[in-house]
C-alpha positions in Angstrom: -9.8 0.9 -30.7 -7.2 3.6 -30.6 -3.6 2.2 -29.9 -0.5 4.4 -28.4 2.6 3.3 -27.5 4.6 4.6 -25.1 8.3 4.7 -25.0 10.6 6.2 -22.0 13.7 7.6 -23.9 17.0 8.0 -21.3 20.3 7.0 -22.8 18.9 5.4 -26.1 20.1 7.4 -28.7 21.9 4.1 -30.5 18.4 2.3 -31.3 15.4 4.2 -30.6 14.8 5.2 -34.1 15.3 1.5 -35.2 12.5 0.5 -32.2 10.4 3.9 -33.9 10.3 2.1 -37.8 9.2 -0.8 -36.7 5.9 -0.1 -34.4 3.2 -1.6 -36.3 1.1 0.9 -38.4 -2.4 -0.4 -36.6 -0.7 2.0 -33.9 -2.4 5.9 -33.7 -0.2 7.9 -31.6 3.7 7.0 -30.8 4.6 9.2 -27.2 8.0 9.6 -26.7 9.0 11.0 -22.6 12.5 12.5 -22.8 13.3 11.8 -19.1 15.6 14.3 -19.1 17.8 12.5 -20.9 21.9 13.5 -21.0 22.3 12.2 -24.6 19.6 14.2 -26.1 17.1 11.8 -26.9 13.7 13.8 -27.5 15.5 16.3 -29.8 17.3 13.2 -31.8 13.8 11.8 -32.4 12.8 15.5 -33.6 15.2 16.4 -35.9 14.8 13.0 -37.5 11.2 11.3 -37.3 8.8 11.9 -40.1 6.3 9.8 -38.6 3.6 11.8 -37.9 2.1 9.7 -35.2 5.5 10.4 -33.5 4.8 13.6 -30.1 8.0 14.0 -28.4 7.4 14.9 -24.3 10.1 16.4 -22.0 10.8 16.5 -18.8 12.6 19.1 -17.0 14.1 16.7 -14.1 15.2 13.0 -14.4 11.9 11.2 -13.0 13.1 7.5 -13.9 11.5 5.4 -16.0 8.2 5.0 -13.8 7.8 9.0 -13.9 8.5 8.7 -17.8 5.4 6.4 -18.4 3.3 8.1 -16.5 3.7 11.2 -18.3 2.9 9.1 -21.6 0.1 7.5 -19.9 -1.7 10.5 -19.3 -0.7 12.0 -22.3 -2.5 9.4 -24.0 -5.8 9.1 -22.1 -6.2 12.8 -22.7 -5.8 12.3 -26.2 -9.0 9.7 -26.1 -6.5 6.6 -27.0 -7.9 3.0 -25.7 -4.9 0.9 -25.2 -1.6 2.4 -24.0 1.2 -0.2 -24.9 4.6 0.8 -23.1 7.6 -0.5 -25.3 11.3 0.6 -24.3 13.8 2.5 -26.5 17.0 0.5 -26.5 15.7 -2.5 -28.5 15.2 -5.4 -26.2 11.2 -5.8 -26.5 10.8 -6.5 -30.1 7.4 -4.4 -31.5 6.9 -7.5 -33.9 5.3 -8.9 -30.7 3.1 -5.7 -29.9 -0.6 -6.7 -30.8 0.0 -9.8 -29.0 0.1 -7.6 -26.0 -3.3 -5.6 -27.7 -5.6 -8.6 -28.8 -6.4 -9.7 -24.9 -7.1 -6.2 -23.9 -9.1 -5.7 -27.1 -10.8 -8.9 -27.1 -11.9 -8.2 -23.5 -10.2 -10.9 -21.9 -7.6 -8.6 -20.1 -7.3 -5.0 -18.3 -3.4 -5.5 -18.3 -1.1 -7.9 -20.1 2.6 -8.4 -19.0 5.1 -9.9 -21.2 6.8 -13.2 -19.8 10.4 -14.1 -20.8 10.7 -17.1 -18.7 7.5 -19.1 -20.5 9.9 -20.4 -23.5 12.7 -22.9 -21.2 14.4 -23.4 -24.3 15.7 -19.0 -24.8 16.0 -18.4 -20.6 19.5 -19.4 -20.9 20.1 -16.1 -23.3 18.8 -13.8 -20.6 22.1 -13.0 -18.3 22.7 -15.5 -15.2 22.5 -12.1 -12.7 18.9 -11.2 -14.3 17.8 -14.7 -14.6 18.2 -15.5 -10.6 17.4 -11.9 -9.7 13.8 -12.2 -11.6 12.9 -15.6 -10.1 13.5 -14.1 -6.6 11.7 -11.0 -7.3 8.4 -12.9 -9.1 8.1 -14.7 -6.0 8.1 -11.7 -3.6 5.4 -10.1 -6.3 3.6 -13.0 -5.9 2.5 -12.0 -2.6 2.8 -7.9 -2.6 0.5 -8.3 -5.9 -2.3 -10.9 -5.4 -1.5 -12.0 -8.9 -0.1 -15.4 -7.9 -0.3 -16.4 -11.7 2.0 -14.0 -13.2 5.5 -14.7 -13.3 8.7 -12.4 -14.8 7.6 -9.0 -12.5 9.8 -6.5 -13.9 9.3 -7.0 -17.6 8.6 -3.7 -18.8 6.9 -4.8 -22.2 3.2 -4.3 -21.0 -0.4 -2.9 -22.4 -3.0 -1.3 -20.5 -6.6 -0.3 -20.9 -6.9 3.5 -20.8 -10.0 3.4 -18.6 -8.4 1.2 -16.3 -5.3 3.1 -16.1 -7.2 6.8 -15.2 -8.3 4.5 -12.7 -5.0 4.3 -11.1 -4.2 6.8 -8.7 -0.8 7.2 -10.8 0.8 9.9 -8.4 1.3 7.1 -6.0 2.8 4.5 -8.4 7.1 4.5 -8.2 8.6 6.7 -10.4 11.8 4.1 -11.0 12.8 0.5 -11.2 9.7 -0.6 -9.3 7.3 0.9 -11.1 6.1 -2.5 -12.8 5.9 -4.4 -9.3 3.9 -1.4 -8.2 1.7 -1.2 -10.9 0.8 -4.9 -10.3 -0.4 -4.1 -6.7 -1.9 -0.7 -7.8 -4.1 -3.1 -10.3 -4.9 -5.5 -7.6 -6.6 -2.5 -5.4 -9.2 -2.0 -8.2 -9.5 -5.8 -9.1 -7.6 -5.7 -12.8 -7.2 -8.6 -14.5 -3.8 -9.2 -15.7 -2.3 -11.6 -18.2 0.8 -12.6 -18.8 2.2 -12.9 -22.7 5.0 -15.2 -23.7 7.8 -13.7 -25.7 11.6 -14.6 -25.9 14.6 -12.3 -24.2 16.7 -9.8 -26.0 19.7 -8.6 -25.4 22.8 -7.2 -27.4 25.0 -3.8 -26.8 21.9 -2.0 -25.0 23.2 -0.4 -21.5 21.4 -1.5 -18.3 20.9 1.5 -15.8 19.8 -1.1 -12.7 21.6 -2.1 -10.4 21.0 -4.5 -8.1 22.9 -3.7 -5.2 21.5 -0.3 -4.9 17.6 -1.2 -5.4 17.9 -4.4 -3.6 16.9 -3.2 -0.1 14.5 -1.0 -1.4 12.6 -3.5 -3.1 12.6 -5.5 -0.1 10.9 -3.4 1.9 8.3 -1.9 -0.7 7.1 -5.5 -1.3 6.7 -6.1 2.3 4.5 -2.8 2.7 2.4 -3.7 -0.4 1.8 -7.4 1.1 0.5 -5.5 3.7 -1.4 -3.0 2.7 -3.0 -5.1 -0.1 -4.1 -7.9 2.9 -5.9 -4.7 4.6 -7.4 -3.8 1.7 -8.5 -7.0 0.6 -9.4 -8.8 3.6 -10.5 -6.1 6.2 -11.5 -3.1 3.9 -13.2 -4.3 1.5 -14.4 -7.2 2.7 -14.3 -9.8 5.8 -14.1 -13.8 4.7 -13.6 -16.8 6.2 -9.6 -15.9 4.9 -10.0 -13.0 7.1 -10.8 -14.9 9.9 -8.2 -17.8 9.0 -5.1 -14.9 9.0 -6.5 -13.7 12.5 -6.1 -17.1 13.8 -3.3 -18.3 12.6 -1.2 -15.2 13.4 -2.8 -15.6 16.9 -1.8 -19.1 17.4 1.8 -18.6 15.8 1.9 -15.4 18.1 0.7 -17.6 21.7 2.7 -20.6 20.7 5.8 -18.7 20.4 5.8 -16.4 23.6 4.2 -19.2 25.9 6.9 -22.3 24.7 9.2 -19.4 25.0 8.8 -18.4 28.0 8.2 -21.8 29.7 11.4 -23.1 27.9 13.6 -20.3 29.9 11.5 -20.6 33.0 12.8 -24.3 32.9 15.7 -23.8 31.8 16.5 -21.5 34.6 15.0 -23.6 37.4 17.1 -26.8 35.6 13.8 -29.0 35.4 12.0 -30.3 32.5 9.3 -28.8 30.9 6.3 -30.5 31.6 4.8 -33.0 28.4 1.6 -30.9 28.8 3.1 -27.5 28.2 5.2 -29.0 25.0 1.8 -30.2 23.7 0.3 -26.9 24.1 2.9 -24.8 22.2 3.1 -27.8 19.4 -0.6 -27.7 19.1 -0.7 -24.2 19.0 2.3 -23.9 16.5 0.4 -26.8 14.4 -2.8 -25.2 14.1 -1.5 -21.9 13.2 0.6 -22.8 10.4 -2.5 -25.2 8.8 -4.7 -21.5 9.3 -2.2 -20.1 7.3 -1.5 -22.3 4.7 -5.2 -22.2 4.5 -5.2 -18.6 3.7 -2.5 -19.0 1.6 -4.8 -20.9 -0.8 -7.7 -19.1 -0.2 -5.4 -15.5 -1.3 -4.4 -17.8 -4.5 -7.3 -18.6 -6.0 -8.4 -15.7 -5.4 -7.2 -13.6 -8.5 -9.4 -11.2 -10.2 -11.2 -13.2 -13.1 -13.9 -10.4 -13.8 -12.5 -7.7 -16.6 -12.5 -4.2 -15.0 -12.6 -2.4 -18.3 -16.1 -3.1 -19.5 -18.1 -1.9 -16.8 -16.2 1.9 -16.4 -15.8 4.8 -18.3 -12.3 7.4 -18.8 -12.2 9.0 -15.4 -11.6 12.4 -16.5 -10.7 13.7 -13.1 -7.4 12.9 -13.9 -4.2 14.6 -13.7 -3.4 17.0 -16.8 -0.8 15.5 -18.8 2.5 16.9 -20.0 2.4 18.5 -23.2 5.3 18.4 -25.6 7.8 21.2 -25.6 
């Protein structure tokens, strides 16, 4: 199989080169995707990188890091390359680690493998206190917007992808920034992926974060409720109707009657300064009850329900594809 790597380049000047000597020489074709960077990144790897596996792609705008592996991505495919591995430029995913990302995809075990920085308890405590809480919150909300409820550390950007699962993808929908690996989760879900998660430690020195959370924080919030969504509809009423179809219905109705009809019989009495009657309280406690075991029920229904059959042997390249960027 043909490996590529991937590598957004904004602001990363101070170690890209070092991250570009030590991809492993199993690798075919390096893409770097100049995302318009300020500091001159693309024409830095240019004017210095003998590597001949090394094409340097540009991009005219800033489209954030999402946009940037994209272009890569379908840089790649159209260059007949089998695994695209996406490694970033300042330094913190260590390319030591990169065929462990490769051998399930290769093996056939995989579509997709994520890296996981929270799998060794004993090096969490290097990643930063703000990242640490702020990716346990976030893998939890992924949880659910994915339908990969055994996946954990969401926005770790060290990843590996089948390239006839990724012209799969409809990519021009995926986010072109900081969500981009959250969305990619629940893009894989539509088409059943399997993912797997890799265990690798955290890294961190004098590289420059660009996030922050304050200003992506809402935004998240409401991309991962319209992904939960979407990828129930999909699931459950699209492309197929279960008995967890049937379970959401009814709990949601229950929740739904139980809520209005206590409600409104707790003013009504409260109004007329009586007490409601025992058999309207056992009516909305009933109804409450019932709807919350329906939905537990689906809960566990939507969790063992994973994708468990690799995509990957069983398609081909979809060459319908967008054209890829070429380099300038």
């Amino acid at each position: 199989m043909k490996i590529a790597v991937v590598i957004p380049c904004y602001k990363v000047t101070r170690h890209v080169m070092d991250v570009l000597a030590a991809i492993d020489d199993a690798v075919a074709a390096i893409y770097c995707v100049d995302d318009a960077c300020p500091d001159g990144s693309g024409a830095l790897i240019q004017a210095t990188s003998t590597d001949p596996r090394v094409t340097v792609l540009f991009h005219p705008h800033n489209r954030g890091v999402g946009g940037a592996i994209k272009t890569g991505y379908q840089a790649a495919i159209a260059d007949g390359m089998d695994i695209l591995v996406k490694v970033d430029g300042d330094g913190q995913m260590d390319p030591a680690l990169l065929m462990d990302f490769v051998a399930p995809i290769a093996d056939g075990t995989a579509d997709y493998t994520k890296g996981n920085r929270f799998w060794n308890l004993s090096h969490i405590r290097r990643m930063p206190l703000l990242r640490r809480v702020g990716n346990l919150m976030l893998s939890f909300m992924t949880k659910a917007s994915s339908g990969y409820w055994q996946v954990f550390d969401p926005t770790n950007g060290y990843t590996a992808i089948h390239a006839r699962v990724a012209s799969h993808l409809r990519l021009d929908a995926v986010s072109d920034r900081y969500f981009f690996e959250t969305d990619m989760l629940f893009r894989l879900n539509t088409i059943r992926a399997v993912v797997q998660d890799v265990a690798m430690d955290a890294r961190y020195a004098d590289e420059t974060s660009n996030l922050r959370v304050s200003r992506i924080l809402g935004e998240f919030a409401f991309k991962h409720v319209r992904n939960t969504l979407k990828r129930i509809g999909y699931n459950y009423f699209l492309r197929d109707l279960s008995i967890a179809s049937l379970e959401l219905i009814a709990g949601l109705g229950l929740l739904a009657f139980g809520s209005i009809f206590g409600l409104y019989h707790w003013i009504a009495s409260a109004s007329a300064d009586v007490t409601t009657p025992v058999g309207t309280i056992m009516i909305v406690m009933v109804a409450l009850i019932s709807g919350l075991q329906f939905l537990l029920a689906f809960t566990g229904f939507d969790i063992a329900n994973v994708p468990r059959q690799v995509l990957h042997r069983s398609i081909q390249v979809n060459r319908a594809a967008p054209p890829a960027a070429r380099p300038r």
